[in-house]
C-alpha positions, 0 to 999 in steps of 0.5 A: 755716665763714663764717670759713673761706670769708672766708678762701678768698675773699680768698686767691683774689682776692689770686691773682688780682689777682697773676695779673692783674698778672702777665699784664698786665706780661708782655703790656704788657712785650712789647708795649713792649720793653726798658727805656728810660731818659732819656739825657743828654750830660754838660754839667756846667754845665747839670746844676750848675744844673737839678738844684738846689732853687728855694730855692736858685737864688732864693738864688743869683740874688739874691746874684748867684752865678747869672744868672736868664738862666742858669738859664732858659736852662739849664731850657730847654736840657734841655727841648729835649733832653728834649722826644721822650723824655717827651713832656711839654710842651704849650705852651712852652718859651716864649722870652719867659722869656729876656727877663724873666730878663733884664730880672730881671738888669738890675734886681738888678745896677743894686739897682732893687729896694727891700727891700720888693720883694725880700721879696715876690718870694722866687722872683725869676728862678726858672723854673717850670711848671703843667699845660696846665689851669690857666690861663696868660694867652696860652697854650694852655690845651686841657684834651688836648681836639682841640676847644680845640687853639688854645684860649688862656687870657685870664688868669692862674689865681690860683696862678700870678698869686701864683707870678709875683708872687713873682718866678717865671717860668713857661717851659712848660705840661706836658701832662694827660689830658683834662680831668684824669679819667685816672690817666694822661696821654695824649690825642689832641693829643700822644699820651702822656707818659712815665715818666723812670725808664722811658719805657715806663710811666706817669707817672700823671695827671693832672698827669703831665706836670708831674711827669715835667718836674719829675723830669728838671730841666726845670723848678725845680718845678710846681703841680699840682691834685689831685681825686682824687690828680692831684698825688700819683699822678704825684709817687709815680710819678715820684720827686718831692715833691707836697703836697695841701692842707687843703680851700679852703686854696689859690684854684683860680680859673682851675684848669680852668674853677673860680671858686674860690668853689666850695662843695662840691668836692674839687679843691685846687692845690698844690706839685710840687718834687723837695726838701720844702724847695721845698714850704713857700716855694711853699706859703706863697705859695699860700696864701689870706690869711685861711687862712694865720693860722687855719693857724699854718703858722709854728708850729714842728714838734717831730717827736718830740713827734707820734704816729704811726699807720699803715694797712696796706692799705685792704681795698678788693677791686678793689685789688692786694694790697700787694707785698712791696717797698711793704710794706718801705717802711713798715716802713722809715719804722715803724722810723725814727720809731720810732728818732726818737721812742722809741714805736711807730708805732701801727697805726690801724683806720679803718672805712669805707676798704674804701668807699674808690672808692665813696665818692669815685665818689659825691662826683665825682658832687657836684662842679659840674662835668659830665663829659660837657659839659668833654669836648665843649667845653660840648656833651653826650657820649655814651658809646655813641655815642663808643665805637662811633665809637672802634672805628671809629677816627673819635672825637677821644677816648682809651679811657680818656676814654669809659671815664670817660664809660661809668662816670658813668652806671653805676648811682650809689652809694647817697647816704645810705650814701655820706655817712654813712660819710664823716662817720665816717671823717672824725669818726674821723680827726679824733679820732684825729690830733687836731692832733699826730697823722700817719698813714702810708699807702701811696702804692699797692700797686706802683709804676709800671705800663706804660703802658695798665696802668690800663684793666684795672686803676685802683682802686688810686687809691683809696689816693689819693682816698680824702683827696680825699673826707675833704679832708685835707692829704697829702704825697707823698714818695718812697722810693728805688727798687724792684728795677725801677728805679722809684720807691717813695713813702708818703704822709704824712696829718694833720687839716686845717689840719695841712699844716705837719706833712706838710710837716715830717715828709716834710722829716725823710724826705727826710733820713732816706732821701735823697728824689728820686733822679736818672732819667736817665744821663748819658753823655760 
């Protein structure tokens, strides 16, 4: 009988998340309108150039086949074009970038450059950009907060301190949710960014804005940070490749207020780029001295010698149930390692991922950072106070912000519980891939919602935070597209310390299934 009434139970949440979600797209798709998609002229020189990898151009750079100012200029070019329909930029382009390609050019065509230099600058005259939150010396650095819209940063965070060093040149700040707590990115400065595929749904969040530039080559890659799927969200949502690296494995210095000495946090920055190829060259730049070697990251990957594990749902009840597209993606990567490796991809149970928001809704409550206080600049905000302002129409905030500040004094998750279902799913999965083994697991349940979608329905991130509280590396890899036009994507999971074989297994993907697909039309 308890058996029956499980059953009943489950099927009824499954229709009525399908119910839900149904509605929603009807209303929200009304409310929007017809699909719109980014336009472009035809200039072919310009795309020949933007729709490169960043290995590449810095290739072509050094050996003189391209100008660094050519490039830049072109980078900067489609930002102009591009900056109304997706709404992505928060600072920048920054014109500045001209005259350091520039000088760039000069130095190479005159060989001022030593051996030693150029090997240390791998990214020389290529252009980049990181989220408004990370830290760039001069420019604005506002969080999406009114409070801090003339806020500047006095120097560099230490990714992009390294990702200078390496020769690159930063042309823009994209935009983020406030202080990065949304799926989705939208605040009171700019309004909302939106998605290239579809400028009516998401982009995800919170480095929304760094993934839509990415994906419509207004840029030759990003660095995003990622505490709760903050890189992967967007990347899934926009198409593009985004890796979350191994706990302390990257300096977050200057990444939204951090010193980079945290000792319990689940906030880690890494690499957004359109081809897996970028994601090893960034990463190895990023990576912190020390943990580079205890990393083995030049060790070779033999793809058929890994063991290969997959998770169906995460049986969290407040997610969707998976569709039968997303489901299609898994059986498509099931069936090419498969082909590749002559076994089958093993189906793995976890215990303990049916907690999957609760527990990261408690490790949030860990992290040295206090809600309330980012959002108000350093002052203390409260929820009700700033919801009734709200409907008033007098606060400086989006819903979605005192929806986050309404859900931190919500009754907390039980500690001991929490910690103990944490530690054995984090002893089970180390066991289980040991240092040879990749698990796959959904990105989400669905691909890109309409925009405001996530305030009646977000616990789908849970696919993706769920690897924030157990602080393993994942890689973000897209799929091809959906009968809507929108991108598909899996995620690719290993032990820490393993990021080389995220990183090799979403390389063998992206050949095996063609990556990042153009989001734009071009029309002569």
């Amino acid at each position: 009988m308890a058996e029956k009434e499980a059953t009943f139970l489950a099927s009824f949440l499954i229709f009525l998340h399908l119910l839900i979600d149904h509605v929603l797209e009807f209303i929200l798709g009304w409310y929007l309108g017809p699909k719109r998609q980014c336009i472009l002229s035809q200039d072919k020189d310009q795309e020949s150039i933007v729709s490169k990898s960043a290995v590449e151009l810095a290739q072509l750079v050094r050996k003189r086949k391209l100008k660094s100012y050519d490039v830049v200029k072109a980078y900067l070019g489609r930002m102009e074009i591009l900056k109304q329909q997706i709404n992505a930029i928060m600072d920048g382009p920054f014109p500045e970038a001209l005259e350091e390609a520039t000088e760039i050019d000069r130095k190479l065509d005159n060989n001022e450059y030593s051996e030693s230099e150029l090997k240390s600058k791998p990214f020389l005259g290529v252009p980049f950009t990181t989220k408004d939150s990370t830290a760039v010396a001069g420019k604005l650095q506002t969080l999406g907060l009114i409070s801090r819209k003339n806020a500047k940063a006095e120097e560099d965070a230490e990714c992009v301190r390294l990702m200078k060093e390496s020769g690159a040149i930063i042309i823009a700040t994209s935009n983020v949710p406030e202080v990065n707590m949304w799926c989705e990115t939208r605040n009171n400065l700019i309004g909302q960014t939106n998605n290239p595929y579809d400028l009516r749904r998401s982009a995800g969040g919170s480095s929304g804005g760094e993934a839509a530039l990415i994906s419509s080559c207004c840029t030759a890659f990003g660095l995003g940070t990622d505490i709760g799927g903050s890189i992967r969200i967007p990347a899934f949502k926009c198409g593009i490749f985004g890796h979350k690296p191994t706990k302390f494995a990257v300096d977050t210095r200057g990444c939204t207020f951090r010193t980079g000495k945290e000792e319990q946090t689940m906030v880690v920055a890494g690499p957004m780029a359109r081809y897996s190829r970028d994601l090893m060259p960034i990463f190895k730049i990023l990576l912190r001295p020390e943990v580079k070697e205890k990393m083995q990251i030049e060790k070779p990957v033999d793809l058929k010698k890994l063991r290969y594990f997959y998770i169906p749902c995460n049986r969290v009840w407040q997610c969707n149930p998976i569709n039968n597209e997303t489901q299609m993606v898994m059986h498509k990567v099931r069936r090419h390692f498969q082909n590749l490796t002559g076994n089958e991809v093993q189906l793995l149970k976890l215990p303990g991922t049916e907690y999957s928001h609760k527990l990261w809704r408690y490790w949030m409550t860990q992290e040295p950072a206090e809600f309330s206080k980012l959002l108000g600049n350093g002052i203390e905000v409260h929820p009700f106070a700033e919801l009734l302002k709200k409907l008033v129409g007098k606060s400086d905030f989006t819903m979605a912000a005192i929806y986050g500040l309404i859900n931190s004094i919500l009754p907390p998750e039980k500690e001991e519980k929490m910690r103990e279902i944490t530690s054995k799913l984090k002893r089970t999965l180390k066991e289980i891939l040991g240092d040879d083994g990749v698990l796959f697991y959904h990105s989400s349940p669905r691909t890109a919602p309409f925009h405001y979608y996530p305030l009646a329905k977000f616990v789908d991130i849970s696919y993706f935070s769920i690897f924030n509280v157990l602080h393993t590396p994942v890689t973000q890899v897209p799929m091809g597209l959906d009968a809507n036009g929108m991108p598909t994507g899996i995620q690719v999971v290993s032990n820490e310390m393993n990021d080389r074989l995220c990183i090799a297994v979403a390389e063998e993907l992206e050949r095996g299934f063609g990556g990042w697909i153009p989001p734009y039309n071009i029309k002569n």
